[in-house]
MOPAC internal coordinates of N, CA, C and O (Angstrom, degrees):
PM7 1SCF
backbone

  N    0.0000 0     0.00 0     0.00 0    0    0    0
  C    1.4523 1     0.00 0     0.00 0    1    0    0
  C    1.5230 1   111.05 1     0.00 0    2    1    0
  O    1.2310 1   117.95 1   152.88 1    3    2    1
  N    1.3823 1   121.51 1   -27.12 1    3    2    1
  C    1.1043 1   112.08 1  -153.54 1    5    3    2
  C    2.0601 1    93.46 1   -92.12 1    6    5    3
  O    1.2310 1   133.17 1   133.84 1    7    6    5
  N    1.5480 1    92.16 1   -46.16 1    7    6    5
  C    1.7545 1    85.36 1   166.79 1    9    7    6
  C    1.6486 1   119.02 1   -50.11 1   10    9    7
  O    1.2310 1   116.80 1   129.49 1   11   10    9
  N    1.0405 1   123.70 1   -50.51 1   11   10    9
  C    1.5559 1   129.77 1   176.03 1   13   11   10
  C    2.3010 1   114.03 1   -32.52 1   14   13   11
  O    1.2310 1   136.94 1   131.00 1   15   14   13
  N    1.9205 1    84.79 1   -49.00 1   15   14   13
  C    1.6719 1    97.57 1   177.97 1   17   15   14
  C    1.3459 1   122.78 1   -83.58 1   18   17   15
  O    1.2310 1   119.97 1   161.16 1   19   18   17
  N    1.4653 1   117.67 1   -18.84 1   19   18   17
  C    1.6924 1   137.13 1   134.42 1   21   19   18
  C    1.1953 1   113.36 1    -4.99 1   22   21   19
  O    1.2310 1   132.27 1    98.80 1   23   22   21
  N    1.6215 1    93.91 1   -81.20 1   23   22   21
  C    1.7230 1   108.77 1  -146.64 1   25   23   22
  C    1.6125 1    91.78 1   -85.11 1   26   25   23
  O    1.2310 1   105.87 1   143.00 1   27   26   25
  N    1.3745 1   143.82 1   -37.00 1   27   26   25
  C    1.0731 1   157.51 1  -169.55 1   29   27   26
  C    1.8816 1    99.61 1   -71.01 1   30   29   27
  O    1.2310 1   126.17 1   143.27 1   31   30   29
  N    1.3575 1   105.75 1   -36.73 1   31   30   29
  C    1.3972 1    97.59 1   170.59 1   33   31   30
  C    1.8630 1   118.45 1   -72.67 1   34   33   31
  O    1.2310 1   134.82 1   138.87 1   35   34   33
  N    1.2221 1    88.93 1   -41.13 1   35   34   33
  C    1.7944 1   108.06 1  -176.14 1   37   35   34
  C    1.8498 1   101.98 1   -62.18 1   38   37   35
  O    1.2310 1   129.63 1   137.08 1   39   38   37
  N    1.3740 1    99.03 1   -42.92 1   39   38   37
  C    1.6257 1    98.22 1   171.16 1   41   39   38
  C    1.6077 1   103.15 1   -55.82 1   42   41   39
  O    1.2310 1   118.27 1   100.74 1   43   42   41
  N    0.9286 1   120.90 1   -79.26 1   43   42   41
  C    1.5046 1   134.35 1  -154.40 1   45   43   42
  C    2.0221 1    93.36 1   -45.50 1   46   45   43
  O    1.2310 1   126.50 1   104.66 1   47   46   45
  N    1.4533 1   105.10 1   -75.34 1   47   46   45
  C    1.6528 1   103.53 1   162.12 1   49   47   46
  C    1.3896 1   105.21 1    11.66 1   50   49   47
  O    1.2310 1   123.77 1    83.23 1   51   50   49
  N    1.5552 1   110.37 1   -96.77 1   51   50   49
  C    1.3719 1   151.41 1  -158.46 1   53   51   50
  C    1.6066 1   102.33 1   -59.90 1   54   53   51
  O    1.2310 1   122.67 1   134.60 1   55   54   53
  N    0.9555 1   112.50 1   -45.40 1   55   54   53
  C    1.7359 1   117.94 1  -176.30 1   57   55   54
  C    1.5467 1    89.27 1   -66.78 1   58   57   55
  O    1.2310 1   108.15 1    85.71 1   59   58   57
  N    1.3475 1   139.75 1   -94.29 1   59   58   57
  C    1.4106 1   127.83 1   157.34 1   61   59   58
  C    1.6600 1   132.09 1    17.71 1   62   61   59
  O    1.2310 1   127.70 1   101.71 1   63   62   61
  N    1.2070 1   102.78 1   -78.29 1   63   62   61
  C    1.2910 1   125.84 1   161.92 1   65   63   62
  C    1.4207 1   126.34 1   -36.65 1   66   65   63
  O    1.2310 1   119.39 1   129.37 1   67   66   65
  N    1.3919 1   118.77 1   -50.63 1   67   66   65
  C    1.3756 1   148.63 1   137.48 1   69   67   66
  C    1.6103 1   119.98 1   -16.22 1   70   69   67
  O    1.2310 1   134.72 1   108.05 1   71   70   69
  N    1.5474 1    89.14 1   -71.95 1   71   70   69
  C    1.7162 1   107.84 1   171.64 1   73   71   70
  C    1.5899 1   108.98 1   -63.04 1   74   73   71
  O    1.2310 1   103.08 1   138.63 1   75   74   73
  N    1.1017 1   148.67 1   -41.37 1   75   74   73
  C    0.9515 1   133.28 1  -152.22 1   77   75   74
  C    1.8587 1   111.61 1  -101.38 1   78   77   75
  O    1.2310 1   137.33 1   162.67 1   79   78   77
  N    1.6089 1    84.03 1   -17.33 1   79   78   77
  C    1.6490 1    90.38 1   175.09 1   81   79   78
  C    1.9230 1   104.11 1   -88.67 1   82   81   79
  O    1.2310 1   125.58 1   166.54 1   83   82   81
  N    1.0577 1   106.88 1   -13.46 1   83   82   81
  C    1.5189 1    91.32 1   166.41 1   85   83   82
  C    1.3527 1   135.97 1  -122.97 1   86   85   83
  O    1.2310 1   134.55 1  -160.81 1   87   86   85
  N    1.4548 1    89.46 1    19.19 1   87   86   85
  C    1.7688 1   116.79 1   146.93 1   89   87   86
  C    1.3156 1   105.61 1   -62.63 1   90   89   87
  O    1.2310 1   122.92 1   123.17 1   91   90   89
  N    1.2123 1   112.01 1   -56.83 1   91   90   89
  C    1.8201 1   123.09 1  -163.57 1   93   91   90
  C    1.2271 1   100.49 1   -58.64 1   94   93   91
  O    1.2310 1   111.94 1   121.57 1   95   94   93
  N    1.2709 1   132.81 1   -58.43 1   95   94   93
  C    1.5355 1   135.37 1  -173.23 1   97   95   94
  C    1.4009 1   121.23 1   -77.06 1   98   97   95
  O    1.2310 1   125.88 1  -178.63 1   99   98   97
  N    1.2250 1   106.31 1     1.37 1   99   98   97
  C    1.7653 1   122.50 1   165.32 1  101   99   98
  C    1.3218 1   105.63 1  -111.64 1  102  101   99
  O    1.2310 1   110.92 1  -163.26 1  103  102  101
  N    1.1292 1   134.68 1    16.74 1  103  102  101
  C    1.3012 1   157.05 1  -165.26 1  105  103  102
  C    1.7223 1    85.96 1  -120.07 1  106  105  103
  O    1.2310 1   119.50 1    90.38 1  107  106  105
  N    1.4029 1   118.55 1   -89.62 1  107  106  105
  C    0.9910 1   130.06 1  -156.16 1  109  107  106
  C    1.4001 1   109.76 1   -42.41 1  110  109  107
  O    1.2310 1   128.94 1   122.07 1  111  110  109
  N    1.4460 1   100.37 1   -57.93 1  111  110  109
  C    1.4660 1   118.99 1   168.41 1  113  111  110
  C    1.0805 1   116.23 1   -21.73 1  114  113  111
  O    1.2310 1   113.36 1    86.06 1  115  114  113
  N    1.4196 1   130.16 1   -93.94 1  115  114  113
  C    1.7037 1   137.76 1   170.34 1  117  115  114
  C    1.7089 1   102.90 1   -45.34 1  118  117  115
  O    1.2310 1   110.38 1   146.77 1  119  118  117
  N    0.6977 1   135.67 1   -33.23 1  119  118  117
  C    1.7104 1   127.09 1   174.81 1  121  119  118
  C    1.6254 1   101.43 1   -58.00 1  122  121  119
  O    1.2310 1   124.99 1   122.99 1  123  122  121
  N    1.5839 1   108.03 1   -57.01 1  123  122  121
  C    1.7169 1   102.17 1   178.39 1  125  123  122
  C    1.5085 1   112.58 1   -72.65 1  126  125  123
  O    1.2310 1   111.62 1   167.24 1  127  126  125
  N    1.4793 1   133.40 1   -12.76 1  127  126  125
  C    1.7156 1   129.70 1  -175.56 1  129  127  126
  C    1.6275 1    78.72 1   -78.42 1  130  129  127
  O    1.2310 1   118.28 1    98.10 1  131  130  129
  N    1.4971 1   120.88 1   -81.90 1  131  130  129
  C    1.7466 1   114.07 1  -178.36 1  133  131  130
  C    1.2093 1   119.67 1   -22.13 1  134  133  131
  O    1.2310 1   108.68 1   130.48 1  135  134  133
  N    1.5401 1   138.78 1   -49.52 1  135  134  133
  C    1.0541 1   123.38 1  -172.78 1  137  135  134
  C    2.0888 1   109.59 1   -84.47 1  138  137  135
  O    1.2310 1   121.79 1   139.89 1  139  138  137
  N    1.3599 1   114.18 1   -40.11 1  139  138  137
  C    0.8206 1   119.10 1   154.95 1  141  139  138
  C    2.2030 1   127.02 1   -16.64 1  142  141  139
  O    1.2310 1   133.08 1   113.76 1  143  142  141
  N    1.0282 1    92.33 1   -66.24 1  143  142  141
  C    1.7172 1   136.29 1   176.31 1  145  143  142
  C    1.6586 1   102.69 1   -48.98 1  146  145  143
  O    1.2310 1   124.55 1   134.59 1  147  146  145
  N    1.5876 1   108.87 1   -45.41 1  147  146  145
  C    1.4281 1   121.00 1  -160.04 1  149  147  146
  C    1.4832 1   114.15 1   -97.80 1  150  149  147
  O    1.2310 1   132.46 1   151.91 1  151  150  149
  N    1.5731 1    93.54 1   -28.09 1  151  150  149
  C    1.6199 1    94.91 1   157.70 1  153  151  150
  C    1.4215 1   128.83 1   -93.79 1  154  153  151
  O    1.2310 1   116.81 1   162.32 1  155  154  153
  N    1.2538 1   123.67 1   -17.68 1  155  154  153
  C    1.1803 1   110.58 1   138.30 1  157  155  154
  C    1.4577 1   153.82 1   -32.02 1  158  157  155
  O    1.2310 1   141.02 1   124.39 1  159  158  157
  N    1.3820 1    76.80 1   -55.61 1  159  158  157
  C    1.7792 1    87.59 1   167.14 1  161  159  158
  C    1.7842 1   120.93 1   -75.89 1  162  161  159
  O    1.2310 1   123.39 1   147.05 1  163  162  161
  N    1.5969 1   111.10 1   -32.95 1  163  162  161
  C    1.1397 1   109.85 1   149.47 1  165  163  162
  C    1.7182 1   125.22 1   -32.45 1  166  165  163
  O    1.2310 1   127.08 1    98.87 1  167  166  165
  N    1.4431 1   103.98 1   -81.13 1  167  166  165
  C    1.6258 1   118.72 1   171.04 1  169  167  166
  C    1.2305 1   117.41 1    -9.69 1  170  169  167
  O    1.2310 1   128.14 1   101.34 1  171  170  169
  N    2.0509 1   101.94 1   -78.66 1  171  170  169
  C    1.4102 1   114.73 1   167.02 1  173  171  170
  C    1.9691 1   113.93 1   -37.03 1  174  173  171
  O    1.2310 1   123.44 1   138.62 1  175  174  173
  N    1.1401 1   111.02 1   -41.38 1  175  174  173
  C    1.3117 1    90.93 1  -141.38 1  177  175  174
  C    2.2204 1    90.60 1   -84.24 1  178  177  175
  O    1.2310 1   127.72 1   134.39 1  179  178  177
  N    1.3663 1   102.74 1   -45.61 1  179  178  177
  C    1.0811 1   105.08 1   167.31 1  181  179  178
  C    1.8033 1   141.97 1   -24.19 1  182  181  179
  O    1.2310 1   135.31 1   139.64 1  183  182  181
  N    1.5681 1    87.98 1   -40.36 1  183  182  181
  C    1.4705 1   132.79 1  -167.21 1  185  183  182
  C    1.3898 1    94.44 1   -66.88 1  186  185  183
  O    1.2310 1   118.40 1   106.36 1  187  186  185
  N    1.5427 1   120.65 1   -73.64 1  187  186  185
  C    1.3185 1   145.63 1   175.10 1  189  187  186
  C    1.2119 1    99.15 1   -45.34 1  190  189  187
  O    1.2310 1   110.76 1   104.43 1  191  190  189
  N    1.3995 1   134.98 1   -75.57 1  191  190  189
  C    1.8193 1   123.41 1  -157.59 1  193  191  190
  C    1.5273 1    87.35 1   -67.94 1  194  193  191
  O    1.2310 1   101.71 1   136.01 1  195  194  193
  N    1.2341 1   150.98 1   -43.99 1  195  194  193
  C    1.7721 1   139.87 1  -172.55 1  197  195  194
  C    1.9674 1    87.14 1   -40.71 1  198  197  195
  O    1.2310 1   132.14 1    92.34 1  199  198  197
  N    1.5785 1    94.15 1   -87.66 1  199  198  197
  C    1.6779 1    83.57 1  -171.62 1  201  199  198
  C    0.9912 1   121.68 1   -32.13 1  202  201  199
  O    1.2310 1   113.53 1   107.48 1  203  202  201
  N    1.6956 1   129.84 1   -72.52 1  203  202  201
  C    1.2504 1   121.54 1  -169.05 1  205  203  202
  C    1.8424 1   112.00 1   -39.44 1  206  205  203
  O    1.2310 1   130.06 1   122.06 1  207  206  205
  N    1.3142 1    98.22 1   -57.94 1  207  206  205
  C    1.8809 1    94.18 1   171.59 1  209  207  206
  C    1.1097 1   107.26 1   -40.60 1  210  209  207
  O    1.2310 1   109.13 1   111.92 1  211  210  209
  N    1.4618 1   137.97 1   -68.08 1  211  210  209
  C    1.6055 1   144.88 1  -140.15 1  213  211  210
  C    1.7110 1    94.08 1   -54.61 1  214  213  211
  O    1.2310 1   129.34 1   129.95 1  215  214  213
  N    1.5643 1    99.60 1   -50.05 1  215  214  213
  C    1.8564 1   117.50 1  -170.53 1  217  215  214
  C    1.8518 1   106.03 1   -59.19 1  218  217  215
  O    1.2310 1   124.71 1   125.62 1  219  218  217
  N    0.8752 1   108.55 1   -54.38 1  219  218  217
  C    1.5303 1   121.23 1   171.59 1  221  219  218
  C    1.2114 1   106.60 1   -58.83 1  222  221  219
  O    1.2310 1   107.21 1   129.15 1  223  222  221
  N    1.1657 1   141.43 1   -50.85 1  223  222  221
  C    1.1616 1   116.67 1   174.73 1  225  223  222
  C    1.8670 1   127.37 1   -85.23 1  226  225  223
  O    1.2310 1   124.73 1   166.55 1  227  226  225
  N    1.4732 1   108.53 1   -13.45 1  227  226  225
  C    1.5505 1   115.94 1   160.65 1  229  227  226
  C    1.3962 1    98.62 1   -52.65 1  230  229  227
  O    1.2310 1   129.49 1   110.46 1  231  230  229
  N    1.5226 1    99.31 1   -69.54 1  231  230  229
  C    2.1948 1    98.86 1  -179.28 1  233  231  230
  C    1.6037 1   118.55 1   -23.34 1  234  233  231
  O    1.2310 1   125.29 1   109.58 1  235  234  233
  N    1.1839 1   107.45 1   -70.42 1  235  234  233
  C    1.3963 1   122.26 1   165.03 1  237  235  234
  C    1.5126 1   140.64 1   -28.81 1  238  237  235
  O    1.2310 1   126.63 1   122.70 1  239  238  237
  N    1.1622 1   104.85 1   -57.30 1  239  238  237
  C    1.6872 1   131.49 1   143.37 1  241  239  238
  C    1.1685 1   119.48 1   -34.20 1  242  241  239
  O    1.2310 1   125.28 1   109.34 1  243  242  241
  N    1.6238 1   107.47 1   -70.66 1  243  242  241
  C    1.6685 1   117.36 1   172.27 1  245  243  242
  C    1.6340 1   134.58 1   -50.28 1  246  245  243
  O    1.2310 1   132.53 1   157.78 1  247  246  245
  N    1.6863 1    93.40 1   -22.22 1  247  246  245
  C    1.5823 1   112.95 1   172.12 1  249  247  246
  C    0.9444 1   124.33 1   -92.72 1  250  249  247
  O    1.2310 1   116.07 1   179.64 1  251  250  249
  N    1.6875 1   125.06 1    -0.36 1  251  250  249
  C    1.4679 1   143.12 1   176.19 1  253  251  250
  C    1.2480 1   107.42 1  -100.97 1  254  253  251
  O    1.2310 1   112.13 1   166.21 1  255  254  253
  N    1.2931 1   132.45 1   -13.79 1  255  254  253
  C    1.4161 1   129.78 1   175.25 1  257  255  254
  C    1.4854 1   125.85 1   -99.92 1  258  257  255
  O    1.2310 1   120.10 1   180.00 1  259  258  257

């Protein structure tokens, strides 16, 4: 009996163990889609004020000549 509550403990352990390691990596997961997500929107937004600058300053240029 007592081997039987052993291995049944060592299961349970391990089943646990299991769970918590693929919490972590579903963890990780959405931590890299979020950061992923954030540079994007960085990119975009960066992207946009370059042009708008680039245009503003052609304008500018064009009014000096």
């Amino acid at each position: 009996m007592f081997h039987s509550l052993r291995a049944f403990a060592e299961r349970t352990v391990a089943r646990l163990h299991s769970a918590v390691i693929d919490r972590e990596g579903a963890t990780a997961i959405e931590y890299g889609l979020l950061a992923a997500l954030i540079a994007v929107v960085i990119i975009t937004a960066v992207s946009s004020v370059g042009t708008n600058l680039g245009t503003t300053f052609n304008a500018v240029a064009n009014k000096l000549t």
